[in-house]
PDB file of N, CA, C and O in Angstrom:
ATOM      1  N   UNK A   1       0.856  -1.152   0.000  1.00  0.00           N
ATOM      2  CA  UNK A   1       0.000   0.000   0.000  1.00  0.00           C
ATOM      3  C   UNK A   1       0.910   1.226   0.000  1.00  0.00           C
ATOM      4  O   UNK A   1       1.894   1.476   0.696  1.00  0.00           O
ATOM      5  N   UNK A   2       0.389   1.835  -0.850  1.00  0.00           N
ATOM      6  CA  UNK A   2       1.255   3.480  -1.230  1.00  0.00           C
ATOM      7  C   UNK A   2       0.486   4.450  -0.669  1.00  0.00           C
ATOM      8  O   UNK A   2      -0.733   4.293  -0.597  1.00  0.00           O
ATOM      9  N   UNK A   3       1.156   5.685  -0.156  1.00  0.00           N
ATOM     10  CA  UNK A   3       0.593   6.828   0.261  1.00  0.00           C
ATOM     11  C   UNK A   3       1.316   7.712  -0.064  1.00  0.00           C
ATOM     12  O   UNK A   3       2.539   7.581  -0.129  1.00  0.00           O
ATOM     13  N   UNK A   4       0.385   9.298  -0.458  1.00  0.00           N
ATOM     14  CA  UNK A   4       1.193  10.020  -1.775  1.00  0.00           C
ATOM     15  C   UNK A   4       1.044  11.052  -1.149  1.00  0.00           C
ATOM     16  O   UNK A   4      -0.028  11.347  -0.619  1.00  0.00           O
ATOM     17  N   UNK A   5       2.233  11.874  -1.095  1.00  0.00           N
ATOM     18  CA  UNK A   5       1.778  14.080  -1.097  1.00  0.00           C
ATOM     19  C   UNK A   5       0.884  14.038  -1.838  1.00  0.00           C
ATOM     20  O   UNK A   5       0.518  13.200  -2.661  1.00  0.00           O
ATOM     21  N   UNK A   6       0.385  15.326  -1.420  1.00  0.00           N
ATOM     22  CA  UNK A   6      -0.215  15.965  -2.605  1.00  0.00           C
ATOM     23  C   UNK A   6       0.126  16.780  -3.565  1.00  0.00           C
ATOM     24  O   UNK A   6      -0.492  17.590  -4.255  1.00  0.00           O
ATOM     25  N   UNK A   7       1.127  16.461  -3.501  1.00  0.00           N
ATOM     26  CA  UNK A   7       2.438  16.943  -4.626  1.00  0.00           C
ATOM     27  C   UNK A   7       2.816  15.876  -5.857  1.00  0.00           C
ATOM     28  O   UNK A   7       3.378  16.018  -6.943  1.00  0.00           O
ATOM     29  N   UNK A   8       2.284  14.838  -5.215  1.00  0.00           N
ATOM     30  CA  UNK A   8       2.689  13.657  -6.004  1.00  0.00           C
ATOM     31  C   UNK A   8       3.160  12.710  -5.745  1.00  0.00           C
ATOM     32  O   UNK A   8       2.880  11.611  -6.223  1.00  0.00           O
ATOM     33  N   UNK A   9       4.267  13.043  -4.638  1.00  0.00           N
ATOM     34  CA  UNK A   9       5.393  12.196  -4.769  1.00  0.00           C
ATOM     35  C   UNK A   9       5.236  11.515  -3.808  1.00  0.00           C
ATOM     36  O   UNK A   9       4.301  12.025  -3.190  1.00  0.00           O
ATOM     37  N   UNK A  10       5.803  10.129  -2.980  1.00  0.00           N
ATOM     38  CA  UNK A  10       5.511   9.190  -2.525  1.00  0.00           C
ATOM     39  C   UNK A  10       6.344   9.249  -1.307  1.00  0.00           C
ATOM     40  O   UNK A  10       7.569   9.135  -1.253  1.00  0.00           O
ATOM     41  N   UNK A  11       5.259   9.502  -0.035  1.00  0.00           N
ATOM     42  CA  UNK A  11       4.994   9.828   1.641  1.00  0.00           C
ATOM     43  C   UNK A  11       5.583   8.383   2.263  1.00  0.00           C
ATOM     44  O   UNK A  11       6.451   8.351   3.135  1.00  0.00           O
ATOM     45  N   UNK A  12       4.952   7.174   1.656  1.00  0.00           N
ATOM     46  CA  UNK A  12       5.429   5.912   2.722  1.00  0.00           C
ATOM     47  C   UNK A  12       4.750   5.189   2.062  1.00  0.00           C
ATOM     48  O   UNK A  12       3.661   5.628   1.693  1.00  0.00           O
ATOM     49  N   UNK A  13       5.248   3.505   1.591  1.00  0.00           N
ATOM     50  CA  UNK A  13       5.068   2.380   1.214  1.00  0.00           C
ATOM     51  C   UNK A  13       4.908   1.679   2.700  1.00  0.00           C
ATOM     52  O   UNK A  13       5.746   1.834   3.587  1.00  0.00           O
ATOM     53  N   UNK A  14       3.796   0.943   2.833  1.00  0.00           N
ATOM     54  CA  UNK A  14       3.371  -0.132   4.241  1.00  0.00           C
ATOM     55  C   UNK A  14       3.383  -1.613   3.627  1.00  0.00           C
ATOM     56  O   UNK A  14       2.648  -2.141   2.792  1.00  0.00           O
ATOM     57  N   UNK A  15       4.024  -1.889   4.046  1.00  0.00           N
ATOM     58  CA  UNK A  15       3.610  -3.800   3.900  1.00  0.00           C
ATOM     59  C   UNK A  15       2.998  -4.364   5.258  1.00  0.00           C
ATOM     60  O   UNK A  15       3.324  -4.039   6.400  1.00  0.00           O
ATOM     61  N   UNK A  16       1.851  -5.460   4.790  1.00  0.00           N
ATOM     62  CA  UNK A  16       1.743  -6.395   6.039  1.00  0.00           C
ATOM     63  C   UNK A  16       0.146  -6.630   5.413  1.00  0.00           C
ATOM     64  O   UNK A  16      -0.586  -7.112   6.277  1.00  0.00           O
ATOM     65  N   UNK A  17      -0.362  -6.454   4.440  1.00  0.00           N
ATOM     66  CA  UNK A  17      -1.054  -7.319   3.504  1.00  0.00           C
ATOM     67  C   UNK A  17      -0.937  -8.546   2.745  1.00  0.00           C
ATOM     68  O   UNK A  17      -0.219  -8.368   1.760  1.00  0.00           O
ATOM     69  N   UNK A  18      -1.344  -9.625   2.836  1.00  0.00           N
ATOM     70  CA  UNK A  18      -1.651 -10.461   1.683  1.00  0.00           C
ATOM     71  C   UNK A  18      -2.557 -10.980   0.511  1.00  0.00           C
ATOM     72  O   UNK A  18      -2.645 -12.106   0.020  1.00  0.00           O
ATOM     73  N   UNK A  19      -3.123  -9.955   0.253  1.00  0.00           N
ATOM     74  CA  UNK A  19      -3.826  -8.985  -0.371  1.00  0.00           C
ATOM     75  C   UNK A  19      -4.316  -7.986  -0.765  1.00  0.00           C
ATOM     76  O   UNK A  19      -3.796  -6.890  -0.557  1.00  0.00           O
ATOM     77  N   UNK A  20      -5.641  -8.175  -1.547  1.00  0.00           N
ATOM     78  CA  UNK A  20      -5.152  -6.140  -2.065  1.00  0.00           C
ATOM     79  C   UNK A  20      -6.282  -5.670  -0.333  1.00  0.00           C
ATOM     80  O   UNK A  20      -6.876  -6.295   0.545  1.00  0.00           O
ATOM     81  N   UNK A  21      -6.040  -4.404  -0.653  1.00  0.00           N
ATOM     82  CA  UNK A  21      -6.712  -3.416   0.503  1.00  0.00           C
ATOM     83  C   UNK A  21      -7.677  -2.807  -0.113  1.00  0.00           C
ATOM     84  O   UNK A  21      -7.665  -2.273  -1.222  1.00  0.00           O
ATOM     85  N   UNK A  22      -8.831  -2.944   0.935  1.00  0.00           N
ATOM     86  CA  UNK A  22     -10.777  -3.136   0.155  1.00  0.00           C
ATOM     87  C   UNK A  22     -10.920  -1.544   1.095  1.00  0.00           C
ATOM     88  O   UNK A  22     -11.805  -0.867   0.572  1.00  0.00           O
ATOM     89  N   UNK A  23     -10.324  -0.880   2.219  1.00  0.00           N
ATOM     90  CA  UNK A  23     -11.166  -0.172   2.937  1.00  0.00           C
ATOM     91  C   UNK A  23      -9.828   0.649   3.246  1.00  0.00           C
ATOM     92  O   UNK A  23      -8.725   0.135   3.059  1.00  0.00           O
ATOM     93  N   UNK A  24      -9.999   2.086   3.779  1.00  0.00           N
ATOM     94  CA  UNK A  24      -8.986   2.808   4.433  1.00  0.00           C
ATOM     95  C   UNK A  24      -9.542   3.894   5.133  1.00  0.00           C
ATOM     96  O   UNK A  24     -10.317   4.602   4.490  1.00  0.00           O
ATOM     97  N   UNK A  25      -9.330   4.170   6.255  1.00  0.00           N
ATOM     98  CA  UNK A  25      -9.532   5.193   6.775  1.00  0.00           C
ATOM     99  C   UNK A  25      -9.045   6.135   7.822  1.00  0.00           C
ATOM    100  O   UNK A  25      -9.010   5.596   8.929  1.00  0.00           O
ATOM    101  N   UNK A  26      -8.633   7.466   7.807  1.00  0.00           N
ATOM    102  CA  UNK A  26      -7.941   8.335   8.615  1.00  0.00           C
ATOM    103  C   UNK A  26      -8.461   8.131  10.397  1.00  0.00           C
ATOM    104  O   UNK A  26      -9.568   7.760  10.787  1.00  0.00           O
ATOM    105  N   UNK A  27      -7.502   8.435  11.070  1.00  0.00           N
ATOM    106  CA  UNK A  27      -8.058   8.717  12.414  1.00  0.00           C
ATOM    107  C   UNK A  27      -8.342  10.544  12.035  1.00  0.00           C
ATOM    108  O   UNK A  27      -7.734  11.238  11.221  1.00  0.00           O
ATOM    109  N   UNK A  28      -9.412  10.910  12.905  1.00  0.00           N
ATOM    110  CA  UNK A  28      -9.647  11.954  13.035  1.00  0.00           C
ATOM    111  C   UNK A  28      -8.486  13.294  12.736  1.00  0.00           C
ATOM    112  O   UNK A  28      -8.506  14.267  11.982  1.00  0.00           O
ATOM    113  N   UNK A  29      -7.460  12.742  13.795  1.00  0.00           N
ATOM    114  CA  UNK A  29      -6.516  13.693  13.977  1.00  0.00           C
ATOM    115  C   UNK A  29      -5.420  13.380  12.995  1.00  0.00           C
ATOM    116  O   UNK A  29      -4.321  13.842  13.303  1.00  0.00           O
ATOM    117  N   UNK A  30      -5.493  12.652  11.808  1.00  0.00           N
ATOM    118  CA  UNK A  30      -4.588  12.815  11.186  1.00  0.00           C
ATOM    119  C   UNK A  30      -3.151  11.667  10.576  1.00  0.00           C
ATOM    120  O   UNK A  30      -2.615  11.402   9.500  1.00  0.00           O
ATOM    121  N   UNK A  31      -2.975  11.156  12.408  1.00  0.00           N
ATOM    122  CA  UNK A  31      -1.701  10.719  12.548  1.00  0.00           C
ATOM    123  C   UNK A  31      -2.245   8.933  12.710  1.00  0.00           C
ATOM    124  O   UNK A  31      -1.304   8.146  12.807  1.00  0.00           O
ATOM    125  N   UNK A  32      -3.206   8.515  12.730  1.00  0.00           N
ATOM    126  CA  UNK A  32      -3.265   7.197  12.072  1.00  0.00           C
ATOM    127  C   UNK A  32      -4.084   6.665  10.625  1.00  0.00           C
ATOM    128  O   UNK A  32      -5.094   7.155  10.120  1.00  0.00           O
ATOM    129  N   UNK A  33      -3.219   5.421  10.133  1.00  0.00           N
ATOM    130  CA  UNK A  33      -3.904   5.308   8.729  1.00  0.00           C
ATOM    131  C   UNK A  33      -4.973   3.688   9.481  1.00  0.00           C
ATOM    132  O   UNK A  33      -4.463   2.942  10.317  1.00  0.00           O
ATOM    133  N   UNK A  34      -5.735   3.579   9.195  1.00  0.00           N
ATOM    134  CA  UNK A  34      -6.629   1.819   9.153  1.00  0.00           C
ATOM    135  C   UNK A  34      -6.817   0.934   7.963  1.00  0.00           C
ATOM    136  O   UNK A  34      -7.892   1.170   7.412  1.00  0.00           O
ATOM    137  N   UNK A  35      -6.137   0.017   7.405  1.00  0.00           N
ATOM    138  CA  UNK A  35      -6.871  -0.698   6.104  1.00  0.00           C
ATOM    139  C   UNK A  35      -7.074  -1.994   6.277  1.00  0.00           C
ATOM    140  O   UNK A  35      -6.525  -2.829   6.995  1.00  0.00           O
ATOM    141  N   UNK A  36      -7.908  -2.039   5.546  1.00  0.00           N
ATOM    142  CA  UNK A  36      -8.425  -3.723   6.159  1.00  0.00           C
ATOM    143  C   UNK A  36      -8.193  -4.028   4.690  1.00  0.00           C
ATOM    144  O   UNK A  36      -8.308  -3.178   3.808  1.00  0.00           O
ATOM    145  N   UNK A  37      -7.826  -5.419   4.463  1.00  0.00           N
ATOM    146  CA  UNK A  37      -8.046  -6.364   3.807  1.00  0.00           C
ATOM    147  C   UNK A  37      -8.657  -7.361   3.176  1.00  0.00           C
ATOM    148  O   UNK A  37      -9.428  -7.926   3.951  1.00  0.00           O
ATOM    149  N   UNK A  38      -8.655  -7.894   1.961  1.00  0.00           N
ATOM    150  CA  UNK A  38      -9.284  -8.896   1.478  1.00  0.00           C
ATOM    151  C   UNK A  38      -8.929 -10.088   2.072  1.00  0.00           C
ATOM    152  O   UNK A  38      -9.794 -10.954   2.201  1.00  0.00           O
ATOM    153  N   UNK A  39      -7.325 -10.361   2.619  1.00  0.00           N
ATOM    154  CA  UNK A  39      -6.735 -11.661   3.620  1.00  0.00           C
ATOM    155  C   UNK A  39      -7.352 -11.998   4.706  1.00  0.00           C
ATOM    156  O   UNK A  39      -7.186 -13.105   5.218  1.00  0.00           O
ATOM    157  N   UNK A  40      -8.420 -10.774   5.370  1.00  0.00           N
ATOM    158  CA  UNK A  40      -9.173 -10.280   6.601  1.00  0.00           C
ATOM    159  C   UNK A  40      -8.622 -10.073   7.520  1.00  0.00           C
ATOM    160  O   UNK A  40      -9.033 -10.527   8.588  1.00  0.00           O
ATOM    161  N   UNK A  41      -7.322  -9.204   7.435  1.00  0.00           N
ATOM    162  CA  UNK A  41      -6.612  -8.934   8.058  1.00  0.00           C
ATOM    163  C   UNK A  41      -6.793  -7.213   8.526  1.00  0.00           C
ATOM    164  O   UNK A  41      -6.811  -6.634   7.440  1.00  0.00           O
ATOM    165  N   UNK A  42      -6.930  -6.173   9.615  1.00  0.00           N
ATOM    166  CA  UNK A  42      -6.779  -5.150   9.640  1.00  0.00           C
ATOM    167  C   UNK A  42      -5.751  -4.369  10.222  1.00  0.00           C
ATOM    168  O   UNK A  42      -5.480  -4.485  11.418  1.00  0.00           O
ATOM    169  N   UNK A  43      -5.007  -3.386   9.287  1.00  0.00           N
ATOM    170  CA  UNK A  43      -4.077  -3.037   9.957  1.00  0.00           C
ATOM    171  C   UNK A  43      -4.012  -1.422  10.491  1.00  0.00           C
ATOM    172  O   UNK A  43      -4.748  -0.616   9.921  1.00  0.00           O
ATOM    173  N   UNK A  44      -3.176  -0.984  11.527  1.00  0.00           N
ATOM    174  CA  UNK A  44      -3.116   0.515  11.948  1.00  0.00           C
ATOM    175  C   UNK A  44      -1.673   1.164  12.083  1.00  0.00           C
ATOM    176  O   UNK A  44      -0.753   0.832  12.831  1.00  0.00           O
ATOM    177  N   UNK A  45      -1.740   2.217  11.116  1.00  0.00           N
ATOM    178  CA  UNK A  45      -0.755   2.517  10.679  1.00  0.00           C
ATOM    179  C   UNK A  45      -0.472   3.864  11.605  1.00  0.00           C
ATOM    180  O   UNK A  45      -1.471   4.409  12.075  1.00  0.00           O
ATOM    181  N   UNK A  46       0.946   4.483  11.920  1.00  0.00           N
ATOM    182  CA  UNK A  46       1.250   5.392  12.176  1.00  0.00           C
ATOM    183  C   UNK A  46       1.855   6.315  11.008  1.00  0.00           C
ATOM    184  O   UNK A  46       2.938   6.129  10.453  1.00  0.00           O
ATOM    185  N   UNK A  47       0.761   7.550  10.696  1.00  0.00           N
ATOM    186  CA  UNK A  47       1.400   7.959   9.315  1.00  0.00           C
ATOM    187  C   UNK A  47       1.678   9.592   9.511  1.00  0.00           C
ATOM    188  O   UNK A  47       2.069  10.272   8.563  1.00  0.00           O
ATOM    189  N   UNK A  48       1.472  10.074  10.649  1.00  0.00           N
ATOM    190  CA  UNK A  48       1.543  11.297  11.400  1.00  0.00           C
ATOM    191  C   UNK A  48       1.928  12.633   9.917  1.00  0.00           C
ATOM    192  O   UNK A  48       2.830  13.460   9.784  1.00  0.00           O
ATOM    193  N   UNK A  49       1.093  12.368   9.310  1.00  0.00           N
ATOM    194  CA  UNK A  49       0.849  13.213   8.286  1.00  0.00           C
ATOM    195  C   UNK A  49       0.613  15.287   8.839  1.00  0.00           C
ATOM    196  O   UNK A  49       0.237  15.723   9.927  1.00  0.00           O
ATOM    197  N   UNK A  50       0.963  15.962   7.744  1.00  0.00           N
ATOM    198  CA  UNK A  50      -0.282  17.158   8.389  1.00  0.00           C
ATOM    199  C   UNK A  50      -1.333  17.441   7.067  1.00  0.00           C
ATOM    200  O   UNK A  50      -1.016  18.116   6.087  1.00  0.00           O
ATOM    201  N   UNK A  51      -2.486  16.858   7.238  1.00  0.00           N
ATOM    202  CA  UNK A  51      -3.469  16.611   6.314  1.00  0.00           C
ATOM    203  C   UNK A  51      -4.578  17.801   6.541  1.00  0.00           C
ATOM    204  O   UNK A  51      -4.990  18.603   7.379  1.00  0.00           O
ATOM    205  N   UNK A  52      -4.719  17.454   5.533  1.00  0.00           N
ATOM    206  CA  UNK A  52      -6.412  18.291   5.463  1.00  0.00           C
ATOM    207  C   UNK A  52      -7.319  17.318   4.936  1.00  0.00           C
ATOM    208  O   UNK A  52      -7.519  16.766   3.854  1.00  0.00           O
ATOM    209  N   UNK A  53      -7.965  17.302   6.499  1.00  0.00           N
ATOM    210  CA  UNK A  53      -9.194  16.070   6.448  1.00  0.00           C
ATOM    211  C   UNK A  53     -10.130  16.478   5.271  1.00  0.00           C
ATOM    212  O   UNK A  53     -10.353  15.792   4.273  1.00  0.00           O
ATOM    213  N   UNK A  54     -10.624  17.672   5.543  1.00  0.00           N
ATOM    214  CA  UNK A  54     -11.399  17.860   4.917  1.00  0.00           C
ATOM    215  C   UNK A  54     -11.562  17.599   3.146  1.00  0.00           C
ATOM    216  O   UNK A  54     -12.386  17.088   2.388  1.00  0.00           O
ATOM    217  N   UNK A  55     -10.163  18.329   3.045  1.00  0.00           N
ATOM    218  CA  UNK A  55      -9.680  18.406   1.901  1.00  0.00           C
ATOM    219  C   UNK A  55      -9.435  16.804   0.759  1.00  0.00           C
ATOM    220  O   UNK A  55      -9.668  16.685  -0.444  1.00  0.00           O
ATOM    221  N   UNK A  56      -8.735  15.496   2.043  1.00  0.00           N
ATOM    222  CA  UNK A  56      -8.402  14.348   1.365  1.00  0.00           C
ATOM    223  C   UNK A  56     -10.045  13.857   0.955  1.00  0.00           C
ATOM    224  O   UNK A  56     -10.217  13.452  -0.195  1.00  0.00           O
ATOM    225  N   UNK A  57     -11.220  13.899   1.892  1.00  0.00           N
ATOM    226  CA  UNK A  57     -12.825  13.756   1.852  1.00  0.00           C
ATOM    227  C   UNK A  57     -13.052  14.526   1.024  1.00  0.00           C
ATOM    228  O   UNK A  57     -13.122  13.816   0.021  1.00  0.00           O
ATOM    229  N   UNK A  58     -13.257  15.711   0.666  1.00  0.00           N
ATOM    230  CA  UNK A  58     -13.668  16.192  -0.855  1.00  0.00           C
ATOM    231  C   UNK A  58     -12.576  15.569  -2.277  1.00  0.00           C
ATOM    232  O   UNK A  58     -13.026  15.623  -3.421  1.00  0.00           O
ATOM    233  N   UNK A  59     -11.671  15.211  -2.107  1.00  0.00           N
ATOM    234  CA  UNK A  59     -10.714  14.660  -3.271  1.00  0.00           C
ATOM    235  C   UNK A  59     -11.132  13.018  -3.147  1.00  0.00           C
ATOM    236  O   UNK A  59     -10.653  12.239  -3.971  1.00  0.00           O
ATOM    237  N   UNK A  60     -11.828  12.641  -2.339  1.00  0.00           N
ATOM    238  CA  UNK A  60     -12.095  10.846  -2.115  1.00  0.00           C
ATOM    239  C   UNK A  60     -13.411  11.119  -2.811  1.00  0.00           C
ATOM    240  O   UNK A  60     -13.550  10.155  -3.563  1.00  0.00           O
ATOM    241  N   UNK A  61     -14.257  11.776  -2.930  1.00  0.00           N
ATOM    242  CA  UNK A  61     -15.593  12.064  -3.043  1.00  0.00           C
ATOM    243  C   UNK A  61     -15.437  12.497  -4.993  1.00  0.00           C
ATOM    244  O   UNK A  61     -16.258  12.325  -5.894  1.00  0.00           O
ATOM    245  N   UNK A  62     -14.726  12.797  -5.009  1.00  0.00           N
ATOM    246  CA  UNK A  62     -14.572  12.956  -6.420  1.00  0.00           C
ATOM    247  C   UNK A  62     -14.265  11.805  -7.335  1.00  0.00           C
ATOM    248  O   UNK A  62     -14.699  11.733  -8.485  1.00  0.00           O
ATOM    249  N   UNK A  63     -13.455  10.863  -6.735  1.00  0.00           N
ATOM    250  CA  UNK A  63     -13.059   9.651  -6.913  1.00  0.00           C
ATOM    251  C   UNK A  63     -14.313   8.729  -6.880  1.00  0.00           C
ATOM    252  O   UNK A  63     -14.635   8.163  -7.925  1.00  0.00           O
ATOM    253  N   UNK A  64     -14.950   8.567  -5.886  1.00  0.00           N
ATOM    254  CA  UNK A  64     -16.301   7.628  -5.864  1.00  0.00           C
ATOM    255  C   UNK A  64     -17.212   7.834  -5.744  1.00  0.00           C
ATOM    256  O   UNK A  64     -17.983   6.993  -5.284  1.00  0.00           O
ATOM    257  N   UNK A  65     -17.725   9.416  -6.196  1.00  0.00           N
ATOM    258  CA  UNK A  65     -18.850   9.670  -6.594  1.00  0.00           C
ATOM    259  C   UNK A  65     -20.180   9.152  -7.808  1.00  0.00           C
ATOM    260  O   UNK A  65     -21.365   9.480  -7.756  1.00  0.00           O
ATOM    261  N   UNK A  66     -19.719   8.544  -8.518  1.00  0.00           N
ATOM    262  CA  UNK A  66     -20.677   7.467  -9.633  1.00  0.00           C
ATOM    263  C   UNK A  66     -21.131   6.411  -9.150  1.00  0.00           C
ATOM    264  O   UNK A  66     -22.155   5.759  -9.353  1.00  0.00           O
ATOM    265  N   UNK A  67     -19.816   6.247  -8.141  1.00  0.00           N
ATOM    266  CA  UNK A  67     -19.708   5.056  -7.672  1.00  0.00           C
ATOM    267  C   UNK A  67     -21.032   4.655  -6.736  1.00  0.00           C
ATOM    268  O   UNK A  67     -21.806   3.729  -6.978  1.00  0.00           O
ATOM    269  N   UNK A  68     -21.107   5.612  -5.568  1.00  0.00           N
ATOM    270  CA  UNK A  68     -21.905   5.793  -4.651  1.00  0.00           C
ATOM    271  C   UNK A  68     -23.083   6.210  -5.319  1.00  0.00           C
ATOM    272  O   UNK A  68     -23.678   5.720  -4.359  1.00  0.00           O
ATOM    273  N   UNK A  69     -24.012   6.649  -6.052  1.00  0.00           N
ATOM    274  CA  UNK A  69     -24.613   7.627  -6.825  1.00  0.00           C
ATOM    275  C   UNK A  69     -24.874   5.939  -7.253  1.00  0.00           C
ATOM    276  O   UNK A  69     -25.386   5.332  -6.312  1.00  0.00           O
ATOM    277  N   UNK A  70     -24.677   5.261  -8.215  1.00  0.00           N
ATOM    278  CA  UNK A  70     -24.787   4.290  -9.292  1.00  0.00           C
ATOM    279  C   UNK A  70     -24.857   2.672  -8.851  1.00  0.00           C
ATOM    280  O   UNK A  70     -25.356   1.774  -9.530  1.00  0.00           O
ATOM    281  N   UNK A  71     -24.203   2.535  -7.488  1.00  0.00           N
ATOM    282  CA  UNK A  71     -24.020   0.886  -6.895  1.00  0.00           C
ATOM    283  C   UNK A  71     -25.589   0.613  -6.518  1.00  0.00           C
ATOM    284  O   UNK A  71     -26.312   1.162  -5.687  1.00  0.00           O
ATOM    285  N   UNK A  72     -25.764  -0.132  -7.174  1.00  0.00           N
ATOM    286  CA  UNK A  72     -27.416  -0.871  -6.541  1.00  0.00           C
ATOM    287  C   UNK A  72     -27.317  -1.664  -5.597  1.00  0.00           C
ATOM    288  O   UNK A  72     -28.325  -2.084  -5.029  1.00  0.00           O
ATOM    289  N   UNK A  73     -26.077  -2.029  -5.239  1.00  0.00           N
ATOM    290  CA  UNK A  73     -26.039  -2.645  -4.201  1.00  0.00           C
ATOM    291  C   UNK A  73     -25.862  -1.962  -2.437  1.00  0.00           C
ATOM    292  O   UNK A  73     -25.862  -2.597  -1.383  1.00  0.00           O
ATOM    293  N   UNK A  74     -25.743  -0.660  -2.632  1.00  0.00           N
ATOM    294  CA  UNK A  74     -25.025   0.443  -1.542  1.00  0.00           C
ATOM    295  C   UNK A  74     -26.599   0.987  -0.843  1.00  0.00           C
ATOM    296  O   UNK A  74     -27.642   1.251  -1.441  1.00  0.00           O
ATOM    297  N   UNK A  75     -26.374   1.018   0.261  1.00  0.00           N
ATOM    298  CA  UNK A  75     -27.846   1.377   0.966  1.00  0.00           C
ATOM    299  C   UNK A  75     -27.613   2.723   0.675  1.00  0.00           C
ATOM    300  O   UNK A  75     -26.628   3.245   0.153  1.00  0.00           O
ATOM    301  N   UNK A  76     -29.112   3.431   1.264  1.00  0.00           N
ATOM    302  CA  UNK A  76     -29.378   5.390   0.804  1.00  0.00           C
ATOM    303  C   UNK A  76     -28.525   5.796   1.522  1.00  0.00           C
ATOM    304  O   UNK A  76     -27.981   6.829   1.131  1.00  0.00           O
ATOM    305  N   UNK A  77     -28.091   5.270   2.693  1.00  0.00           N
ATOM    306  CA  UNK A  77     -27.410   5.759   3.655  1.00  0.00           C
ATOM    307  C   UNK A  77     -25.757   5.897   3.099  1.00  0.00           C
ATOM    308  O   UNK A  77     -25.030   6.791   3.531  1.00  0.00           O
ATOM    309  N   UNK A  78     -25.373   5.069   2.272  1.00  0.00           N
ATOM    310  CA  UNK A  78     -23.909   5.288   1.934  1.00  0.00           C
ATOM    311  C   UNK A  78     -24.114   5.609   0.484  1.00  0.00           C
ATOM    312  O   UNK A  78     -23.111   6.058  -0.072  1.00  0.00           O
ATOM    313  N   UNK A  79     -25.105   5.489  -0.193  1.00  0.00           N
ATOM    314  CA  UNK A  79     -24.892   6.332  -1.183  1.00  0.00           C
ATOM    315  C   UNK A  79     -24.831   8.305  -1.122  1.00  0.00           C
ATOM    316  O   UNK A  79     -24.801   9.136  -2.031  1.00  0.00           O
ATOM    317  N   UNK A  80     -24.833   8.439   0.327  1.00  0.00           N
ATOM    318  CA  UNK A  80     -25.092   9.691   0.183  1.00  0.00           C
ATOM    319  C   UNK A  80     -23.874  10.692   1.133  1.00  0.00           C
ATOM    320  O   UNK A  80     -23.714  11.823   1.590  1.00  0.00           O
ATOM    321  N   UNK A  81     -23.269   9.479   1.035  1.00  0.00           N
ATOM    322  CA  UNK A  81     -21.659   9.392   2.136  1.00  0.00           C
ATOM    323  C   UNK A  81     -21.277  10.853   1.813  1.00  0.00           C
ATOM    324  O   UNK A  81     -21.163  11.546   2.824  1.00  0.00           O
ATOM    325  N   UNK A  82     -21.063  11.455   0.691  1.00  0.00           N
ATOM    326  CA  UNK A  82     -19.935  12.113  -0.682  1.00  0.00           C
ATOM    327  C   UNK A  82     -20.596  13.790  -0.171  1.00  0.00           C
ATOM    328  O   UNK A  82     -19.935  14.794   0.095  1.00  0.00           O
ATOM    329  N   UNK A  83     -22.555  13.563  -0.161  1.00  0.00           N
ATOM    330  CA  UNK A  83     -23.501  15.131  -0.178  1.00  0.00           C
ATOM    331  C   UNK A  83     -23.252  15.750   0.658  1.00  0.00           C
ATOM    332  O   UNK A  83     -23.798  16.844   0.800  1.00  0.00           O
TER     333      UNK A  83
END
């Protein structure tokens, strides 16, 4: 698993998957990463970033907006994760 500036360029490579990674998510404050796995494995990362929450959630929302909007399988409740 890769994690990128927003510059581009590449913040920290994590290993400890044996498979790909289905889920990710910030701690509040920033400084932990969470991804769970397809192996069903979950892991917690120390990535003590200085982020803009807000900012990575409007750039994620751009990314899986059709997505959410279009899955027939996604309840109203997470299709509306993004509004």
């Amino acid at each position: 698993m890769k994690l990128w500036n927003r510059d581009g360029t590449l913040y920290k490579t994590f290993s400890g998957h044996d498979d790909r990674v289905k889920t990710l998510a910030f701690s509040p404050d920033g400084k932990r990463l969470a991804s769970a796995s397809l192996d069903g494995t979950v892991n917690v990362w120390n990535v003590d970033l200085d982020l803009d929450i807000e900012g990575l959630r409007n750039y994620s929302c751009i990314w899986i907006g059709d997505y959410l909007k279009n899955n027939s399988k996604l309840n109203d409740r997470d299709k509306k994760l993004c509004d």
